[in-house]
C-alpha positions as CSV (number, residue, x, y, z in Angstrom):
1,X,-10.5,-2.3,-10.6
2,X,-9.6,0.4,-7.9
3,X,-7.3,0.4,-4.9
4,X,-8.7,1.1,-1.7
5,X,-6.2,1.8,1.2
6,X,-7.4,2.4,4.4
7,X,-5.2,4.9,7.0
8,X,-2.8,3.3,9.2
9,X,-3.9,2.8,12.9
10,X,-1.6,2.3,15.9
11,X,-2.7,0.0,19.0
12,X,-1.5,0.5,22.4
13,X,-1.4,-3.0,25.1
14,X,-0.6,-4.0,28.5
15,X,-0.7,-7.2,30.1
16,X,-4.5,-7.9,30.4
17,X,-5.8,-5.8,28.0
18,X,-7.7,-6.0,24.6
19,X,-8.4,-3.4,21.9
20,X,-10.5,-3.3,18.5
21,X,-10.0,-1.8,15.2
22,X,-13.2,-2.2,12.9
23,X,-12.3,-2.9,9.4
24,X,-14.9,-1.9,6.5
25,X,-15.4,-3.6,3.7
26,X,-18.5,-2.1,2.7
27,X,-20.0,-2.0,-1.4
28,X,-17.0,-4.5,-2.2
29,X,-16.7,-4.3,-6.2
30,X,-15.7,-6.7,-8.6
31,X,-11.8,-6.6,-8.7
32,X,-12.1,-4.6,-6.1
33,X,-8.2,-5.2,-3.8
34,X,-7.8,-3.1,-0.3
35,X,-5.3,-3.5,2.3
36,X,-5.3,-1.6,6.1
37,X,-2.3,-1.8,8.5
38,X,-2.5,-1.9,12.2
39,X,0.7,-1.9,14.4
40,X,0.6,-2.9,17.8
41,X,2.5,-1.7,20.6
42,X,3.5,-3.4,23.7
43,X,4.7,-1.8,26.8
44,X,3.8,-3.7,29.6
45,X,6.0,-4.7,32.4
46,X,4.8,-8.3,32.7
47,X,5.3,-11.2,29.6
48,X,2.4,-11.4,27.3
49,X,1.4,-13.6,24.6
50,X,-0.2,-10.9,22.0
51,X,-2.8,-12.8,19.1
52,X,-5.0,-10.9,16.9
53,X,-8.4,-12.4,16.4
54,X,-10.8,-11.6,13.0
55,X,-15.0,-11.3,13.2
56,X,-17.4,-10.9,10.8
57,X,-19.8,-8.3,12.1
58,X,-22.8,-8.8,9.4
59,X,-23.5,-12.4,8.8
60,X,-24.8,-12.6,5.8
61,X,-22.0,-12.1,3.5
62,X,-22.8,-14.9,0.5
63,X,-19.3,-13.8,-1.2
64,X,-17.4,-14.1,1.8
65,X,-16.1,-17.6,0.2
66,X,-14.6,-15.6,-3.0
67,X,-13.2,-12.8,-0.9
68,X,-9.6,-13.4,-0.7
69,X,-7.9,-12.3,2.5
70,X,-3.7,-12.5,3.6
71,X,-2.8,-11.5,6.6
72,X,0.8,-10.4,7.0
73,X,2.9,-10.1,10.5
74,X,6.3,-7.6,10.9
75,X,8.5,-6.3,13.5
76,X,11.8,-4.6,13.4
77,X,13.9,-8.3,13.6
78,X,11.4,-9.9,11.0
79,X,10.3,-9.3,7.3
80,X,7.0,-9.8,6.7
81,X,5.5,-13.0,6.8
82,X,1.9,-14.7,6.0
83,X,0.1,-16.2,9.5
84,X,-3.0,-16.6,6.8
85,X,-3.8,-17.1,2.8
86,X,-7.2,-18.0,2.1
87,X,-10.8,-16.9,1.9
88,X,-13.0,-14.7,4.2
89,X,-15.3,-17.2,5.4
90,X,-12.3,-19.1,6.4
91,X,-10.5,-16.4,8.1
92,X,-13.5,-15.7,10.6
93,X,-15.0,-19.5,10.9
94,X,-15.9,-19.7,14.2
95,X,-13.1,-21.7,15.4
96,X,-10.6,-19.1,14.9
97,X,-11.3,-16.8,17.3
98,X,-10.3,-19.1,19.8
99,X,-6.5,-19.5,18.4
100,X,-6.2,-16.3,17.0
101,X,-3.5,-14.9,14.4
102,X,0.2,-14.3,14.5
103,X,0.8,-14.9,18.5
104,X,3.8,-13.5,19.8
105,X,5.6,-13.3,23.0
106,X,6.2,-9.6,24.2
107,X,9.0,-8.9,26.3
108,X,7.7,-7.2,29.6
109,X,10.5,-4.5,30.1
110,X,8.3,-1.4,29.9
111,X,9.9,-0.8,26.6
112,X,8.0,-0.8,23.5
113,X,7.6,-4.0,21.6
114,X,6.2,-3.4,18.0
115,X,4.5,-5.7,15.5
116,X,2.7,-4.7,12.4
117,X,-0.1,-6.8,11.0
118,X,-1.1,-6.0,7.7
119,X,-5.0,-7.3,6.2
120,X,-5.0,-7.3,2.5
121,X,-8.2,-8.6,0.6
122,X,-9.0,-9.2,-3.0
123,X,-12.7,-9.6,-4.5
124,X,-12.4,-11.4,-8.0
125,X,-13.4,-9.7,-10.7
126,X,-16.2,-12.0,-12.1
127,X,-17.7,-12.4,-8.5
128,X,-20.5,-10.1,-7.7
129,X,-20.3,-7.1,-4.9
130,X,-20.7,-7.4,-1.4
131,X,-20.3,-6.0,2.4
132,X,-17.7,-7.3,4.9
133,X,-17.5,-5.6,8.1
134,X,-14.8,-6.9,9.9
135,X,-13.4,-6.0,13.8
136,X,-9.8,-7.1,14.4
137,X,-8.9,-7.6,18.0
138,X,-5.7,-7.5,19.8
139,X,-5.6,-8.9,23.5
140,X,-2.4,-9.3,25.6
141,X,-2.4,-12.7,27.8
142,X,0.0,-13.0,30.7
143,X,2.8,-15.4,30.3
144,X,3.2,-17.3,33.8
């Protein structure tokens, strides 16, 4: 079984904008457990809803249903907390896009507003290997 942690990555948002991070999962091995963190920094000077949607970029993934993923959400006034447990084919079916991951209001001060989302995934050991691109993306929506 090895361990494969990916560098952390720091996204930057305003009111109105997106931004992607691709995620690779490439020549998943049996056992085989990773995990990348991605915080995401909010300095706008409007309120903004922030969510975090997940797509698969190569479609044909045939072990995406044994590929465990968790998703994890913290900030400086929260501990980490699951917004989703389950499989990879579930975490990008193609209703989720549309409602997204962790959503959280950001304060439009012009001071920085952090939350860290952390993607851990887990390929069991007696399922076979497999490829999992993935592209998280952040988008900051207006609160009226």
């Amino acid at each position: 079984m090895s361990t494969n942690i990916i560098s952390t990555e720091t996204v930057g948002l305003s009111s109105g904008e997106e931004a992607a991070v691709c995620l690779r999962l490439s020549g998943l091995a049996p056992g085989e457990r990773g995990t990348r963190t991605v915080t995401v920094r909010y300095t706008g000077t409007c309120d903004a809803v922030v969510a975090m949607r997940v797509r698969r970029e190569n479609a044909p993934c045939p072990q995406a249903q044994d590929i465990r993923v968790g998703i994890y959400e913290a900030s400086r006034r929260r501990l980490p907390y699951p917004v989703f447990s389950g499989s990879l084919a579930d975490c990008t079916s193609p209703e989720r896009p549309e409602r997204g991951f962790g959503n959280w209001t950001a304060q439009g001060d012009g001071a920085p507003h952090e939350v860290t989302y952390q993607v851990c995934w887990h390929l069991p050991e007696d399922a076979p290997a497999d490829d999992a691109d993935l592209t998280l993306t952040f988008a900051a929506r207006s609160v009226a």
